[in-house]
C-alpha positions in Angstrom: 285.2 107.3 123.5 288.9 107.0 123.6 290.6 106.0 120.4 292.3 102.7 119.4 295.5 103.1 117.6 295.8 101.8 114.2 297.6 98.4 114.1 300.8 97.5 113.2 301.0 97.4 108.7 300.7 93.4 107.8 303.6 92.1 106.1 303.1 90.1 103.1 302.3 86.0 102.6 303.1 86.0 99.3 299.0 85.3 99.0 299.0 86.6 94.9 301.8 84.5 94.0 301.9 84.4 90.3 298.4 86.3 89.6 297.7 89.3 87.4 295.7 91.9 88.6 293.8 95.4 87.7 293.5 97.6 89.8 291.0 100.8 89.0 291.0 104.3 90.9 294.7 103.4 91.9 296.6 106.5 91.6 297.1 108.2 95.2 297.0 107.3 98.9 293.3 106.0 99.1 292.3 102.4 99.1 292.8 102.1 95.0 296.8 102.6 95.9 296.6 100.9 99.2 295.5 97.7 97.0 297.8 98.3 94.4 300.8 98.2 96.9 299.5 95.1 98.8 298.8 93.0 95.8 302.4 93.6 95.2 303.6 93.1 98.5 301.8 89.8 97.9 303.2 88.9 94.8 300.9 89.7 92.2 301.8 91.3 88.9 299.3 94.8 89.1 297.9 97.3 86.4 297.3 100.3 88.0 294.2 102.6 86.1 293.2 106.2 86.9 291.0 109.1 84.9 294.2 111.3 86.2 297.2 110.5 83.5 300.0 112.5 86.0 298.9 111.4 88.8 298.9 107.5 87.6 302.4 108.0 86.0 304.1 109.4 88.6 302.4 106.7 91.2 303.3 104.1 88.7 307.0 105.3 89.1 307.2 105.2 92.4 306.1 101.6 92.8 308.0 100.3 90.0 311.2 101.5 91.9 310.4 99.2 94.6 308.4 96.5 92.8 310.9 96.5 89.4 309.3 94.7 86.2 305.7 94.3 88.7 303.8 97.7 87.7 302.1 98.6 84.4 299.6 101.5 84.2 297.1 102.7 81.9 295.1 105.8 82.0 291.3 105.1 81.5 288.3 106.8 82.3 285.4 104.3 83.7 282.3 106.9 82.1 283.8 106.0 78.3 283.6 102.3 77.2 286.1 102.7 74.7 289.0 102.9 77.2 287.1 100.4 79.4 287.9 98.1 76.8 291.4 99.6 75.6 292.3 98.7 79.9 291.5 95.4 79.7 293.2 94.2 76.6 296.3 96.1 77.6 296.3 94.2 80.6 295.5 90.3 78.8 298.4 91.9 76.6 300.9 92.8 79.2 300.3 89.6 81.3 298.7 86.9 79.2 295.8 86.5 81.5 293.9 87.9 83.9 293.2 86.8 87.2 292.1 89.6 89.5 289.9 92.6 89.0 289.4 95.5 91.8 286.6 97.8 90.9 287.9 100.6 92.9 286.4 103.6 90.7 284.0 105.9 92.4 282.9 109.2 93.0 281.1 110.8 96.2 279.8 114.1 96.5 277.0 116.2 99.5 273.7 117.3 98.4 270.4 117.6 99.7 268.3 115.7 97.3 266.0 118.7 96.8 268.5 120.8 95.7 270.3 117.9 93.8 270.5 118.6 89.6 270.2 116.0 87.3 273.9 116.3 86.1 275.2 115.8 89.8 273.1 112.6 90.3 273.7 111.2 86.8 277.7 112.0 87.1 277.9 110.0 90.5 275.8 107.3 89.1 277.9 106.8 85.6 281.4 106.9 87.6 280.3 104.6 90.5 277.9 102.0 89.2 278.0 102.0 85.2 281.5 102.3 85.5 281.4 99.3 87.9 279.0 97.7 85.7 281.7 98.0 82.5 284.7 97.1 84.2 283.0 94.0 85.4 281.4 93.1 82.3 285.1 93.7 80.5 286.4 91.3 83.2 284.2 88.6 82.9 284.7 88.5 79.2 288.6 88.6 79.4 288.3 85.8 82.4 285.5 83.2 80.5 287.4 81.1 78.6 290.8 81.4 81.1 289.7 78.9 83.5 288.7 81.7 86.4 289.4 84.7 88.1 288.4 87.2 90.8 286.6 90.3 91.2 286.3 92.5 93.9 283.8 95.8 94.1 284.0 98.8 96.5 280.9 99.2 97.6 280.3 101.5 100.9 278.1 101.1 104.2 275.8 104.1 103.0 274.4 101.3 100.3 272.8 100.0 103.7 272.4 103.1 105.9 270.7 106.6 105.4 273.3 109.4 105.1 271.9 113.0 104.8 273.2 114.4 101.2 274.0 111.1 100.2 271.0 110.0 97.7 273.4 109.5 94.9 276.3 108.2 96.4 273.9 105.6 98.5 272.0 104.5 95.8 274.9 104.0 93.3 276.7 101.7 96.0 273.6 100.2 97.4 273.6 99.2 93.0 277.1 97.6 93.4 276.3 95.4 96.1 273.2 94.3 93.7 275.3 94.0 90.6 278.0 92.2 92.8 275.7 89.6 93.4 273.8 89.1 90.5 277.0 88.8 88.9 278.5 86.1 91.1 275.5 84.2 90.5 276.6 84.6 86.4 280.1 84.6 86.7 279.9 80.8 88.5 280.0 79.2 85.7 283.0 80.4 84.2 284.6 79.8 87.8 284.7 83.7 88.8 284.0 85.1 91.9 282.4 88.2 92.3 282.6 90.1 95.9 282.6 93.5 97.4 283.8 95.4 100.2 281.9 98.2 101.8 284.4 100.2 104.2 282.4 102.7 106.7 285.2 105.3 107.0 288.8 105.3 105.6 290.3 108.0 105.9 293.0 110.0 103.2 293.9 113.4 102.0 291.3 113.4 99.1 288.7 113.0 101.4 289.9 115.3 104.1 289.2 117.9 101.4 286.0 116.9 100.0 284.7 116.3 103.4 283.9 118.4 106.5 285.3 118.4 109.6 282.2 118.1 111.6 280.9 115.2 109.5 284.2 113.3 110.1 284.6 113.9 113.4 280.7 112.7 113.4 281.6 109.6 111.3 284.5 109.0 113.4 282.6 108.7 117.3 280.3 106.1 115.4 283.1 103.8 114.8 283.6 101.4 117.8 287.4 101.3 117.8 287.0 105.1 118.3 288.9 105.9 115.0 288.9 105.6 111.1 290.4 102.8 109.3 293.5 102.9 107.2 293.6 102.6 103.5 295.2 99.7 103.7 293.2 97.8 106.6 290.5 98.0 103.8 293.1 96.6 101.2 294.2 93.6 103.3 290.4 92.4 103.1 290.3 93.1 99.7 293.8 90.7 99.6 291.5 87.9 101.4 289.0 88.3 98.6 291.6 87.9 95.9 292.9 85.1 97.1 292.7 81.2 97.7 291.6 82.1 101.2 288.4 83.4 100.0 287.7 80.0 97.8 283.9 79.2 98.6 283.3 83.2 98.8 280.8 84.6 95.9 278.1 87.2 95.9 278.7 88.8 99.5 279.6 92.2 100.4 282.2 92.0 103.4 281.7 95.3 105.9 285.5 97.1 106.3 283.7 98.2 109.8 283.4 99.2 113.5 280.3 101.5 113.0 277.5 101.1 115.6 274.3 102.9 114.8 
Protein backbone atom coordinates (compact mmCIF):
# COMPACT_ATOMS: atom_id res chain seq x y z
CA UNK A 1 0.00 0.00 0.00
CA UNK A 2 1.48 3.25 -0.83
CA UNK A 3 1.22 6.02 1.78
CA UNK A 4 -0.82 9.21 1.81
CA UNK A 5 0.93 12.22 2.99
CA UNK A 6 -0.24 13.88 5.98
CA UNK A 7 -2.31 17.00 5.21
CA UNK A 8 -1.58 20.39 5.27
CA UNK A 9 -1.83 21.70 9.55
CA UNK A 10 -5.46 23.51 9.83
CA UNK A 11 -5.33 27.07 10.71
CA UNK A 12 -7.44 28.22 13.45
CA UNK A 13 -11.48 29.53 13.39
CA UNK A 14 -11.26 31.08 16.39
CA UNK A 15 -13.84 27.97 17.44
CA UNK A 16 -12.87 28.43 21.65
CA UNK A 17 -13.36 31.95 21.62
CA UNK A 18 -13.56 33.06 25.15
CA UNK A 19 -13.65 29.41 26.80
CA UNK A 20 -11.44 28.00 29.60
CA UNK A 21 -10.02 24.75 29.18
CA UNK A 22 -7.91 21.85 31.01
CA UNK A 23 -6.09 19.99 29.36
CA UNK A 24 -4.49 16.69 31.19
CA UNK A 25 -1.30 14.54 29.89
CA UNK A 26 -0.30 17.88 28.08
CA UNK A 27 3.37 18.17 28.41
CA UNK A 28 5.22 16.96 25.10
CA UNK A 29 4.59 16.32 21.41
CA UNK A 30 1.63 13.73 21.73
CA UNK A 31 -2.04 14.46 21.41
CA UNK A 32 -2.20 16.09 25.22
CA UNK A 33 0.22 19.05 23.67
CA UNK A 34 -1.21 18.80 20.23
CA UNK A 35 -4.62 19.88 22.02
CA UNK A 36 -3.22 22.22 24.18
CA UNK A 37 -1.68 24.19 21.11
CA UNK A 38 -5.00 23.99 19.08
CA UNK A 39 -7.27 25.15 21.84
CA UNK A 40 -5.00 28.10 21.76
CA UNK A 41 -4.82 28.53 18.21
CA UNK A 42 -8.56 28.58 18.62
CA UNK A 43 -8.81 31.00 21.18
CA UNK A 44 -9.28 29.34 24.31
CA UNK A 45 -7.59 30.19 27.61
CA UNK A 46 -5.74 26.39 28.51
CA UNK A 47 -4.34 24.74 31.79
CA UNK A 48 -1.92 22.50 30.79
CA UNK A 49 -1.50 19.32 33.65
CA UNK A 50 1.26 16.59 33.62
CA UNK A 51 2.70 13.93 36.41
CA UNK A 52 6.21 15.34 34.93
CA UNK A 53 6.77 18.94 36.75
CA UNK A 54 10.00 19.81 34.14
CA UNK A 55 8.64 18.66 31.45
CA UNK A 56 5.18 20.72 32.02
CA UNK A 57 7.19 23.92 32.91
CA UNK A 58 9.30 24.02 30.23
CA UNK A 59 6.27 23.20 27.64
CA UNK A 60 4.31 25.71 29.56
CA UNK A 61 7.14 28.25 28.50
CA UNK A 62 7.33 27.61 25.30
CA UNK A 63 3.66 28.24 24.53
CA UNK A 64 3.27 31.17 26.73
CA UNK A 65 5.92 32.82 24.39
CA UNK A 66 3.63 32.57 21.54
CA UNK A 67 0.29 32.48 23.31
CA UNK A 68 1.30 35.53 26.03
CA UNK A 69 -1.20 35.76 29.17
CA UNK A 70 -3.19 32.25 27.51
CA UNK A 71 -1.16 29.29 29.33
CA UNK A 72 -1.25 28.31 33.07
CA UNK A 73 0.01 24.89 34.15
CA UNK A 74 -0.22 22.79 37.11
CA UNK A 75 1.57 19.62 37.87
CA UNK A 76 -0.81 16.89 39.09
CA UNK A 77 -0.72 13.33 39.15
CA UNK A 78 -4.30 11.61 37.99
CA UNK A 79 -3.56 8.25 40.59
CA UNK A 80 -3.85 10.81 43.77
CA UNK A 81 -7.15 12.63 44.32
CA UNK A 82 -5.72 15.20 46.34
CA UNK A 83 -4.02 16.98 43.34
CA UNK A 84 -7.12 15.95 41.18
CA UNK A 85 -8.83 18.27 43.16
CA UNK A 86 -5.90 20.87 43.86
CA UNK A 87 -6.10 20.97 39.35
CA UNK A 88 -9.32 21.84 39.22
CA UNK A 89 -9.78 24.64 41.67
CA UNK A 90 -6.53 26.16 40.43
CA UNK A 91 -8.06 26.25 37.23
CA UNK A 92 -11.96 27.82 38.51
CA UNK A 93 -9.25 30.10 40.29
CA UNK A 94 -7.18 31.25 37.33
CA UNK A 95 -10.12 31.60 34.96
CA UNK A 96 -13.40 32.02 36.95
CA UNK A 97 -15.07 29.15 35.24
CA UNK A 98 -14.58 26.30 33.53
CA UNK A 99 -15.71 25.33 30.29
CA UNK A 100 -13.74 22.59 28.73
CA UNK A 101 -12.15 19.40 30.08
CA UNK A 102 -9.77 16.96 28.01
CA UNK A 103 -9.06 13.76 29.73
CA UNK A 104 -5.91 13.09 28.01
CA UNK A 105 -4.14 11.02 30.89
CA UNK A 106 -3.15 7.48 30.08
CA UNK A 107 -0.85 4.88 30.29
CA UNK A 108 -0.15 1.82 27.85
CA UNK A 109 2.17 -0.86 28.35
CA UNK A 110 2.85 -4.97 26.29
CA UNK A 111 2.15 -7.95 28.24
CA UNK A 112 0.85 -11.30 27.62
CA UNK A 113 -1.85 -11.59 30.07
CA UNK A 114 -0.41 -14.85 31.51
CA UNK A 115 2.61 -13.29 32.43
CA UNK A 116 0.86 -10.00 33.41
CA UNK A 117 1.36 -9.12 37.57
CA UNK A 118 -1.15 -7.62 39.43
CA UNK A 119 0.86 -4.26 39.87
CA UNK A 120 1.18 -3.87 36.02
CA UNK A 121 -2.59 -4.36 35.39
CA UNK A 122 -3.71 -2.31 38.49
CA UNK A 123 -1.08 0.67 37.51
CA UNK A 124 -2.58 0.88 33.82
CA UNK A 125 -6.02 0.65 35.20
CA UNK A 126 -5.60 3.56 38.12
CA UNK A 127 -3.78 6.03 35.45
CA UNK A 128 -6.15 5.35 32.53
CA UNK A 129 -9.66 4.83 33.83
CA UNK A 130 -9.81 5.97 37.71
CA UNK A 131 -7.82 8.77 36.68
CA UNK A 132 -10.40 9.44 34.00
CA UNK A 133 -13.07 8.68 36.29
CA UNK A 134 -11.64 11.65 38.87
CA UNK A 135 -10.91 14.19 36.50
CA UNK A 136 -14.42 13.83 35.24
CA UNK A 137 -16.09 13.66 38.41
CA UNK A 138 -13.84 16.98 39.43
CA UNK A 139 -15.22 18.53 36.25
CA UNK A 140 -18.65 17.94 36.58
CA UNK A 141 -18.68 19.32 39.99
CA UNK A 142 -16.75 22.58 39.01
CA UNK A 143 -19.23 22.84 35.75
CA UNK A 144 -22.88 22.07 37.73
CA UNK A 145 -23.91 25.17 38.84
CA UNK A 146 -21.89 27.29 35.78
CA UNK A 147 -24.49 26.89 33.35
CA UNK A 148 -22.44 24.00 31.17
CA UNK A 149 -19.38 22.84 29.83
CA UNK A 150 -17.51 20.15 27.78
CA UNK A 151 -15.64 17.11 28.26
CA UNK A 152 -13.73 15.15 26.12
CA UNK A 153 -12.07 11.50 26.94
CA UNK A 154 -9.26 9.68 25.01
CA UNK A 155 -10.32 6.51 24.70
CA UNK A 156 -8.39 4.18 21.96
CA UNK A 157 -9.69 1.60 19.12
CA UNK A 158 -8.26 -1.35 21.27
CA UNK A 159 -11.43 -0.61 23.75
CA UNK A 160 -13.28 -2.29 20.55
CA UNK A 161 -10.59 -4.60 19.04
CA UNK A 162 -8.38 -7.44 20.33
CA UNK A 163 -4.66 -6.43 20.53
CA UNK A 164 -2.22 -9.23 21.75
CA UNK A 165 -0.55 -7.79 25.19
CA UNK A 166 -3.04 -5.41 25.48
CA UNK A 167 -5.61 -6.85 28.31
CA UNK A 168 -4.96 -3.84 30.42
CA UNK A 169 -4.66 -1.19 28.22
CA UNK A 170 -8.00 -2.58 26.29
CA UNK A 171 -9.98 -2.99 29.07
CA UNK A 172 -9.16 0.30 30.81
CA UNK A 173 -10.21 2.28 27.42
CA UNK A 174 -12.90 -0.06 26.53
CA UNK A 175 -14.03 1.50 30.56
CA UNK A 176 -13.76 5.10 29.22
CA UNK A 177 -15.93 4.73 26.50
CA UNK A 178 -18.46 3.19 29.21
CA UNK A 179 -17.89 5.94 31.73
CA UNK A 180 -18.02 8.48 28.78
CA UNK A 181 -21.44 7.49 28.23
CA UNK A 182 -22.87 6.92 31.38
CA UNK A 183 -21.67 10.20 32.25
CA UNK A 184 -23.21 12.07 29.43
CA UNK A 185 -26.36 10.55 30.26
CA UNK A 186 -25.66 12.28 34.05
CA UNK A 187 -24.00 15.21 33.04
CA UNK A 188 -27.31 16.30 30.78
CA UNK A 189 -28.81 17.89 33.22
CA UNK A 190 -26.38 20.27 34.21
CA UNK A 191 -25.94 21.01 30.37
CA UNK A 192 -22.53 19.05 30.01
CA UNK A 193 -21.48 17.06 27.27
CA UNK A 194 -19.50 14.20 27.79
CA UNK A 195 -17.55 12.61 24.53
CA UNK A 196 -14.55 10.64 23.63
CA UNK A 197 -12.15 10.11 21.01
CA UNK A 198 -10.50 6.79 20.21
CA UNK A 199 -7.53 7.45 17.74
CA UNK A 200 -6.13 3.90 16.13
CA UNK A 201 -2.52 5.13 15.67
CA UNK A 202 -0.87 8.54 16.26
CA UNK A 203 2.22 8.54 16.12
CA UNK A 204 5.19 10.56 18.56
CA UNK A 205 8.51 10.10 19.97
CA UNK A 206 7.21 8.67 23.37
CA UNK A 207 5.67 6.01 21.54
CA UNK A 208 8.33 5.28 19.12
CA UNK A 209 10.25 4.24 22.25
CA UNK A 210 7.77 2.25 24.13
CA UNK A 211 6.76 0.56 21.02
CA UNK A 212 8.37 -1.86 18.53
CA UNK A 213 9.19 -1.41 15.17
CA UNK A 214 7.53 -4.43 13.83
CA UNK A 215 4.17 -3.72 15.68
CA UNK A 216 4.19 -0.20 14.19
CA UNK A 217 4.98 -0.97 10.98
CA UNK A 218 2.12 -3.71 11.61
CA UNK A 219 -0.29 -1.03 12.88
CA UNK A 220 0.68 1.14 10.21
CA UNK A 221 -0.31 -1.32 6.83
CA UNK A 222 -3.81 -1.56 8.66
CA UNK A 223 -4.56 1.98 8.32
CA UNK A 224 -6.25 2.79 4.92
CA UNK A 225 -4.54 6.03 4.18
CA UNK A 226 -1.28 3.86 4.32
CA UNK A 227 0.15 5.96 7.30
CA UNK A 228 -0.36 7.07 11.04
CA UNK A 229 -2.08 10.09 12.02
CA UNK A 230 -0.66 13.29 13.43
CA UNK A 231 -0.96 14.41 16.97
CA UNK A 232 -2.78 16.98 15.94
CA UNK A 233 -5.27 15.38 13.31
CA UNK A 234 -6.58 13.74 16.59
CA UNK A 235 -6.64 17.25 18.32
CA UNK A 236 -8.64 19.07 15.55
CA UNK A 237 -11.55 16.38 16.39
CA UNK A 238 -11.12 16.84 19.79
CA UNK A 239 -11.54 20.96 18.81
CA UNK A 240 -14.99 19.72 17.07
CA UNK A 241 -15.99 18.13 20.36
CA UNK A 242 -15.17 21.24 22.33
CA UNK A 243 -16.98 23.37 20.52
CA UNK A 244 -20.44 24.78 19.35
CA UNK A 245 -20.07 22.53 16.32
CA UNK A 246 -20.47 19.52 18.32
CA UNK A 247 -23.89 20.97 20.06
CA UNK A 248 -26.38 17.92 19.94
CA UNK A 249 -23.20 15.54 20.53
CA UNK A 250 -23.20 13.54 24.01
CA UNK A 251 -22.29 10.07 24.98
CA UNK A 252 -20.43 8.90 21.61
CA UNK A 253 -16.96 7.88 21.18
CA UNK A 254 -15.75 9.45 17.69
CA UNK A 255 -12.99 6.91 15.89
CA UNK A 256 -9.59 9.22 15.05
CA UNK A 257 -9.32 6.26 12.21
CA UNK A 258 -8.46 4.72 8.82
CA UNK A 259 -7.92 1.14 10.25
CA UNK A 260 -9.52 -1.80 8.27
CA UNK A 261 -9.52 -5.12 10.00
Amino acid sequence: MTGVESPAYTPGHGLLRGRTAVVTAAAGTGIGGATARRFLEEGARVLISDAHPRRLKEHEAALGRQFPGAVAAVPCDVTDEAQVRAMFDAAVAAHGRLDIVVNNAGLGGTSALVDMTDDQWSRVLDVTLNGTFRCTRAALRAMRGSGGGVIVNNASVVGWRAQAGQAHYAAAKAGVMALTRCAAIEAAAYGVRVNAVAPSLAMHPHLEKVTSAELLAELTRREAFGRYAQPWEVANVIVFLASGYSSYLTGEVVAVSSQHP
